[in-house]
C-alpha positions in Angstrom: -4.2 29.3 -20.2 -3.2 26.8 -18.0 -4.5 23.9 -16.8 -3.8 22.2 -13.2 -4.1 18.8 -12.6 -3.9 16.8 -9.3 -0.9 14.9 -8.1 -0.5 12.8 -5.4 2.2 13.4 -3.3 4.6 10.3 -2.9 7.5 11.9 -0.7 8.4 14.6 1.4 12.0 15.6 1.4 13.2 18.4 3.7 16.7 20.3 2.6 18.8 22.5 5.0 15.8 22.2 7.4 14.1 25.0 5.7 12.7 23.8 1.8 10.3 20.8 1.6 10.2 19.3 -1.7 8.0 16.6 -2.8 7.6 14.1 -5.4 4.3 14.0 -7.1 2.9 11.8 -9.3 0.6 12.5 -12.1 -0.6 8.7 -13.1 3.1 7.4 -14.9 4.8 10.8 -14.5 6.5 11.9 -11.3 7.6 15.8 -10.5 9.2 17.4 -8.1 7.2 20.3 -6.2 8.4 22.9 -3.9 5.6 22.9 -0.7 6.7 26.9 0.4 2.9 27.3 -0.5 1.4 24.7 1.3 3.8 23.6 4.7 0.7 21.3 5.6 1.0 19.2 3.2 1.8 15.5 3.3 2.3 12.0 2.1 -0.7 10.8 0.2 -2.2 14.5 -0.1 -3.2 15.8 -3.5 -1.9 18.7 -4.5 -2.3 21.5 -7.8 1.1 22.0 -9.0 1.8 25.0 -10.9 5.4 26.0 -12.4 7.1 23.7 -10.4 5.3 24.8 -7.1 2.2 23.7 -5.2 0.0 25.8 -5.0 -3.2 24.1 -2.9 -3.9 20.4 -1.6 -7.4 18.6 -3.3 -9.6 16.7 -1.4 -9.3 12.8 -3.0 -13.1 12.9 -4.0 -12.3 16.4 -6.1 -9.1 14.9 -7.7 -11.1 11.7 -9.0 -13.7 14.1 -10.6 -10.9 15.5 -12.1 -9.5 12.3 -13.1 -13.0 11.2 -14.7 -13.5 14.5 -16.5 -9.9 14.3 -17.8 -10.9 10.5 -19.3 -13.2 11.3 -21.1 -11.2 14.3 -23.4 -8.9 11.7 -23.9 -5.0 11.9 -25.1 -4.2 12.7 -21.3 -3.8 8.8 -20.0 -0.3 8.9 -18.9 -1.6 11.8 -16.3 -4.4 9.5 -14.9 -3.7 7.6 -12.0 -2.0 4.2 -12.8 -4.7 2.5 -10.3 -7.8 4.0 -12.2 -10.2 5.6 -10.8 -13.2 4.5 -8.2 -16.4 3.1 -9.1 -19.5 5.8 -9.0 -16.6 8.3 -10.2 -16.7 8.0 -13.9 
């Protein structure tokens, strides 16, 4: 079983004109992610990365209840974003 977590996407790089990759950050932890899946996706988006690949953008209010669900198993902190997350979230 596998279980996706949101990233915020930091950068969009485009190689040979054809294959966008972006860095995504997972609270302290930053991966690369291949956007063939998703071609409207963009700075500051949230994104589901699966295998290396995203696989579907997050709205920000679905990644934080993510976020606060995550918290509360605890032992996942470096995935959490580094600016916590909103009040009326938790």
């Amino acid at each position: 079983m596998c279980l996706a977590i949101p990233g915020k996407i930091r950068s969009i790089e485009q190689a040979d004109g054809l294959i966008r990759r972006a860095k995504v950050v997972f609270g302290s932890i930053v991966k690369e992610a291949y956007l063939d899946m998703i071609p409207q996706a963009k700075e500051g988006d949230y994104v589901l990365v699966h295998a290396g690949v995203a696989i579907n953008l997050v709205n920000e209010e679905e990644a934080l209840k993510t976020f606060a669900h995550l918290e509360q198993y605890g032992g996942l902190e470096d995935l959490l974003p580094e600016e916590g997350l909103a009040e009326g979230v938790r």
